[in-house]
C-alpha positions in Angstrom: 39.3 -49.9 -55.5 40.6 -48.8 -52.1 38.1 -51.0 -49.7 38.3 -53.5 -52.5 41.9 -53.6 -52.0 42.7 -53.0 -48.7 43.5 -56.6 -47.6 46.8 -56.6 -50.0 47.3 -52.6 -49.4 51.0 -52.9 -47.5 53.3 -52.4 -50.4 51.1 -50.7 -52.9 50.3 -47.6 -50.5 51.9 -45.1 -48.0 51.7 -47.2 -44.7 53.1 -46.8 -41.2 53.1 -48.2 -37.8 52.7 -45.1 -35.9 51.3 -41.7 -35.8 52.5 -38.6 -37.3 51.9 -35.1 -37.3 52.5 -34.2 -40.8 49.3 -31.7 -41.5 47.2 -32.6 -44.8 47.0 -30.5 -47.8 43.1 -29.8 -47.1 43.6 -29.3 -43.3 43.6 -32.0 -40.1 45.8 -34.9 -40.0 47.5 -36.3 -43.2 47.1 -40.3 -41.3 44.6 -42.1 -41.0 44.1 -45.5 -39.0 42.9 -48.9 -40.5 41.2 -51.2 -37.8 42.1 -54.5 -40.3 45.8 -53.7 -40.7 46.5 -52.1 -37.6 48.4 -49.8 -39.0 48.1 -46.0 -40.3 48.1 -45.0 -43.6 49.2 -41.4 -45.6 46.1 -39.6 -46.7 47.5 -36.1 -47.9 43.8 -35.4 -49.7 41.1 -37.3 -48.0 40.7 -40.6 -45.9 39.3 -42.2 -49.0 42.3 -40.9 -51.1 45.3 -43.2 -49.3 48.3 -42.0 -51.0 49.6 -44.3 -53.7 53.5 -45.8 -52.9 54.9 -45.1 -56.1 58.1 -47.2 -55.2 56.0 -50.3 -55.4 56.8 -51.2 -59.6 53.0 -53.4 -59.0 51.6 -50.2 -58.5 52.8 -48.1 -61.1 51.8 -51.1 -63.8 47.9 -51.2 -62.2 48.0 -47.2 -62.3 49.5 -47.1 -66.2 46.9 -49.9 -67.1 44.2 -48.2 -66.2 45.2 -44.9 -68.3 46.1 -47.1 -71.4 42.4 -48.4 -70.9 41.1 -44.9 -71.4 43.4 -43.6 -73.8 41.9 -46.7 -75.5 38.5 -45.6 -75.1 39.7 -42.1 -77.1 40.3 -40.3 -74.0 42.4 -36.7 -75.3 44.9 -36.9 -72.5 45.1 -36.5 -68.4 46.2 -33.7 -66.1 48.0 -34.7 -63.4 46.9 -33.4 -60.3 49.7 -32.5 -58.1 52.5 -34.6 -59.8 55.5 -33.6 -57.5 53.8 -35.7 -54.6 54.6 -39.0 -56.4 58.2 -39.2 -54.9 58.6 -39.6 -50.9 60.9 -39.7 -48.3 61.3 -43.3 -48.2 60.5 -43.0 -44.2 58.2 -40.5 -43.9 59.5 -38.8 -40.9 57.5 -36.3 -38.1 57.4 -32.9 -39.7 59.5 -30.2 -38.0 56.9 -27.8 -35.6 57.6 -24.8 -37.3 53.9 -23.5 -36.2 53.0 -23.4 -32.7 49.3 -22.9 -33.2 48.4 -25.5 -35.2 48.2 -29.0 -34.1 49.7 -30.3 -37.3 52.6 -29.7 -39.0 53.6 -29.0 -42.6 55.4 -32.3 -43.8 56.2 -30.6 -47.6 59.6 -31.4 -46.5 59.4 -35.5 -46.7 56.2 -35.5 -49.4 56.8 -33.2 -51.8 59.4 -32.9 -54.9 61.1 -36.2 -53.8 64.5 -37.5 -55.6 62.2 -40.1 -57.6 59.5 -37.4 -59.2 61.3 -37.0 -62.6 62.0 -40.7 -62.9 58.1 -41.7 -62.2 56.9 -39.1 -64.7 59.2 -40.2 -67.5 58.3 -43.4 -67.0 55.0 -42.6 -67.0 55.4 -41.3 -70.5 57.4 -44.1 -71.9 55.1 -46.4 -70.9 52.3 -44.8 -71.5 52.1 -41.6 -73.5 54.6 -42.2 -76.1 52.0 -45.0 -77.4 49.0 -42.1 -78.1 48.9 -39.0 -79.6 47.5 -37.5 -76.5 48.1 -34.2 -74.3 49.1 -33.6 -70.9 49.3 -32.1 -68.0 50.3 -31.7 -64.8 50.2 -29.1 -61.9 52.4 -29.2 -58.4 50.4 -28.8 -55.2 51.7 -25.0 -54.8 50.1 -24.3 -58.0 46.9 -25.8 -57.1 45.4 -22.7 -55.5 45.3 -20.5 -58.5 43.1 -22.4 -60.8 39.8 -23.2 -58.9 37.9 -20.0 -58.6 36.2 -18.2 -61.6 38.8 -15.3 -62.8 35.7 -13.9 -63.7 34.6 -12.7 -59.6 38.1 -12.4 -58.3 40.3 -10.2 -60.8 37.0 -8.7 -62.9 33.4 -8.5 -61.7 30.5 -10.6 -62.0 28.0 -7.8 -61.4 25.3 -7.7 -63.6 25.6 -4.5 -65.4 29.4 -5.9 -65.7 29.3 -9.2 -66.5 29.4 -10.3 -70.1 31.9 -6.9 -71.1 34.1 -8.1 -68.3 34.0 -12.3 -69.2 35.0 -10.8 -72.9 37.8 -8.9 -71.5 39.6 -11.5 -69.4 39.2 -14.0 -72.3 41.3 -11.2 -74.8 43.7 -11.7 -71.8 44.1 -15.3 -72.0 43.8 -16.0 -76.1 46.6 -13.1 -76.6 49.3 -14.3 -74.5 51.3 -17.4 -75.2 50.9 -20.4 -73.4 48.2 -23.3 -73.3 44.9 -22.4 -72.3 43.0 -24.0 -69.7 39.5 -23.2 -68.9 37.2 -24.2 -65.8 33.8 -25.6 -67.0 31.7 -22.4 -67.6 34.5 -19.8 -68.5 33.6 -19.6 -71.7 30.1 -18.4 -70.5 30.9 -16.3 -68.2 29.8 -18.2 -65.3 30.8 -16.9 -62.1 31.7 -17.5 -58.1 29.7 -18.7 -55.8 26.5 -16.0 -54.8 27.5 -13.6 -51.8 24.7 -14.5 -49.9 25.0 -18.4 -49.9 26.4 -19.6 -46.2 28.9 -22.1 -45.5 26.4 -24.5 -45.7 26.6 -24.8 -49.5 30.0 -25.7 -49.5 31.2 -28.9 -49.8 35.1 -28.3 -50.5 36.4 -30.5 -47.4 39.5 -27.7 -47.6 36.9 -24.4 -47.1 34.8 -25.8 -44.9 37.8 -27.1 -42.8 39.2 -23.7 -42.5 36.2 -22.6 -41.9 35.5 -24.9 -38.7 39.1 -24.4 -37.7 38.8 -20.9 -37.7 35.7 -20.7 -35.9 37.1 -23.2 -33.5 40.2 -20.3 -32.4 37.7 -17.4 -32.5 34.9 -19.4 -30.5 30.8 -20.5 -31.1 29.1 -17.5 -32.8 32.2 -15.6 -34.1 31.8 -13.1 -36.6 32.7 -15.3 -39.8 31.8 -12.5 -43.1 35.7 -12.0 -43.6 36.2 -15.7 -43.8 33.0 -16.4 -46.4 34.6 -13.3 -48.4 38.3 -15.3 -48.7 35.5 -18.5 -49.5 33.5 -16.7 -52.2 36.9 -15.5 -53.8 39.1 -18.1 -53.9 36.9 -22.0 -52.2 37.6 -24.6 -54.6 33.7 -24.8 -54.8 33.2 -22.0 -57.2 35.2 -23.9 -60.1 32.9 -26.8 -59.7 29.4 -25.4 -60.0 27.4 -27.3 -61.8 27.6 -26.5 -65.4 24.6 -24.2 -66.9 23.2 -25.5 -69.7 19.3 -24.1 -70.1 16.5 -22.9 -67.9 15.2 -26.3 -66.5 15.5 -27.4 -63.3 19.2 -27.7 -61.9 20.3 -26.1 -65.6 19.7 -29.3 -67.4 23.1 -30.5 -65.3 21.4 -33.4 -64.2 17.9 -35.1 -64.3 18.2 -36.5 -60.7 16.8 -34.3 -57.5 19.8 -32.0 -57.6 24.0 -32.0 -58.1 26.6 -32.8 -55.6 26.2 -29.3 -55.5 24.1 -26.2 -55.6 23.6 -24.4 -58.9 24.3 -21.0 -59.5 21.1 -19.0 -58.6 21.8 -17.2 -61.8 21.1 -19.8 -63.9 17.7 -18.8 -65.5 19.8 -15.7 -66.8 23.2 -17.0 -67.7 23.3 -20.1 -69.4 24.8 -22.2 -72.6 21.2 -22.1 -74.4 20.7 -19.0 -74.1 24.5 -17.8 -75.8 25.0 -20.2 -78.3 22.9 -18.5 -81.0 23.4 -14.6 -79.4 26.4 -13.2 -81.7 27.1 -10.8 -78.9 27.2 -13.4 -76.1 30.5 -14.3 -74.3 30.6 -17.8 -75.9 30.5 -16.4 -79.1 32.9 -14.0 -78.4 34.9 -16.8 -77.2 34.8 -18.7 -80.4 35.5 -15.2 -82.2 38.9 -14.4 -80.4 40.3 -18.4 -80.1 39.8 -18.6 -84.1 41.5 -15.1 -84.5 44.8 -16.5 -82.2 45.0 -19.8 -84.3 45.0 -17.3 -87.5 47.5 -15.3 -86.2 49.5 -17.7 -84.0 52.4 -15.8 -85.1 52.1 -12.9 -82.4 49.5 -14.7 -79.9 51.2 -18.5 -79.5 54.7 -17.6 -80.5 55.3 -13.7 -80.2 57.1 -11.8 -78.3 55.4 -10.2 -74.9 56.3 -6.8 -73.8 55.0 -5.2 -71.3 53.8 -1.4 -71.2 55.1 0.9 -68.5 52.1 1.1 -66.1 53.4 5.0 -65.9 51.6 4.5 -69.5 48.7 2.6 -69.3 47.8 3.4 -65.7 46.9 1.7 -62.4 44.2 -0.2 -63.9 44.9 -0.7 -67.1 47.1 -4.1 -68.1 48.7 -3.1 -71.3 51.4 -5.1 -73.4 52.6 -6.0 -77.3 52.6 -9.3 -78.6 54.9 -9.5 -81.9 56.0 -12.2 -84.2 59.5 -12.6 -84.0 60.1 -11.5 -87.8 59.3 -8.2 -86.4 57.0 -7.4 -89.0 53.7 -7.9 -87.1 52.4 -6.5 -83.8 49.4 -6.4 -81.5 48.5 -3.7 -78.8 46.5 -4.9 -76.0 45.0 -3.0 -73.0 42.7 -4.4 -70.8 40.3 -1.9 -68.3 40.4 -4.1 -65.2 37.9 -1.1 -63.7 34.7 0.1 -63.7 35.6 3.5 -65.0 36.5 4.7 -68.9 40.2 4.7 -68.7 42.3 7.3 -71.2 46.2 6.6 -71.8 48.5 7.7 -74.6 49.5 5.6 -76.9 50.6 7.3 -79.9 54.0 5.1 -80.7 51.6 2.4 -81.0 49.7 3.6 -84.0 49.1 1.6 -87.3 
């Protein structure tokens, strides 16, 4: 739609007659320059993702249009990726050098959380959403960083011997608290992080592999880079969009081409969706277990109240709280052993 478009681009995207410094949000410059229009455009993302001027009214009609199509097609909702970029400093100004080192500068100041945001969104839904009985969502840009790895490698383990107890653990976590759930692809089998011993090479995240090169770039050719591929494996946007593993075939029955976008998990042939879905002791079925027994009892889980216990209590490595309906007359104790080791607490107040 963007090279399709270009030739009538002025008013419908971010444009500017001159260079910037503002940084993008996945590293390098946030402008880029169009040989047609002579001109540079915003490109917060990517160079193929030209930020969208959501001041032009043409452009939030096309934009609503298209979700109406989908919604149309039975479509459940839409998240919206960072929402609080929609509204901008009507000039886009230089961003203040506030870091010496880097080349480019932070322009959150003129891009982000703009006067208009509220305005675009509740048109949004008026226009749109009000018209379906749909769900939503929407994440801002400092959020973004928390929801791409598996929880599974960074809070838990994914070691063998550790795996499925751990997966069933975190998921108790998430279906006793209040709140919507969200789940990567693959959470609900326990899929895990990208493998310790795959390079940056296997990384296709234009964010990791940017920091990666940047970094490299300060600490010179042939650096020592294991601390940087440990901060990849954690947290690299990659590991929440491995290739989902469905069965033992080639590329995990993901796709029938030559391979993915991306790599599959070499643990595959181990941990896949064929080989849960009839296992009563497999994560996924503890998953459908524990998401049926919070609907049941939505009482404490969805609408209790959450009270935390006194780590003094439950320990270091023991996450410990009550959820209870706000009658009073119904309460859950939950601990969660974020360790390797048989924890012990007392907890006799608690009994019942």
């Amino acid at each position: 739609m963007f090279t399709r478009g270009r030739s009538g681009w002025t008013n419908a995207l971010a444009v500017f007659l001159e260079i910037k410094i503002t940084t993008s949000i996945l590293g390098g410059s946030a402008w880029t320059w169009d040989e047609g229009s002579s001109q540079y455009y915003l490109s917060l993302f990517l160079p193929s993702q030209p930020d969208l001027n959501w001041a032009n009214e043409d452009m939030r009609r096309a934009t609503y249009a298209d979700m109406e199509f989908w919604l149309d097609k039975g479509v459940d909702g839409y998240r919206i990726d960072s929402m609080n970029l929609m509204s901008k400093h009507p000039d886009l100004p230089d961003a203040p050098v506030t870091n010496l080192e880097s080349e480019y500068q932070s322009g959150a100041l003129y891009f982000a959380s703009g006067l208009q945001m509220h305005e675009y969104i509740k048109e949004m839904r008026t226009k749109v959403f009000d018209k379906f009985d749909c769900m939503t969502g929407g994440t801002r840009v400092q959020q973004r960083r928390e929801i791409h790895f598996r929880s599974l490698s960074r809070y838990a383990s994914d070691l063998p011997e550790h795996k499925a107890t751990a997966a069933k653990m975190l998921a108790t976590n998430l279906c006793t608290l209040s709140g919507t759930l969200f789940l990567l692809q693959g959470q609900e089998l326990g899929m895990a992080n990208m493998p310790k011993q795959w390079g940056i090479e296997d990384y296709v995240g234009v964010e990791g592999r940017n920091a990666y090169t940047e970094i490299e770039r300060q600490r010179g050719k042939g650096a020592d880079m294991k601390d940087v591929m440990k901060e990849l494996r954690l947290k690299a946007r990659d590991n929440g969009r491995l290739p989902m593993q469905w069965d033992v075939s080639p590329n995990s029955g993901f796709t029938k081409g030559e391979k993915p976008w991306m790599r599959v998990n070499d643990d595959f042939k181990e941990w896949n969706f064929e080989g849960q879905v009839g296992d009563k002791d497999s994560v996924l079925t503890y998953w459908k277990n524990i998401l049926y027994f919070r609907r049941k009892e939505s009482g404490v889980f969805v609408y209790g109240k959450f009270e935390m216990l006194d780590p003094a209590t439950s320990g270091e490595d023991v996450f410990g709280y009550t959820m209870t309906d706000y009658s009073g007359s119904k309460s859950a104790l939950v601990l969660l052993n974020f360790s390797d080791q048989v924890q012990n607490i007392t907890a006799d107040r608690y009994n019942g």
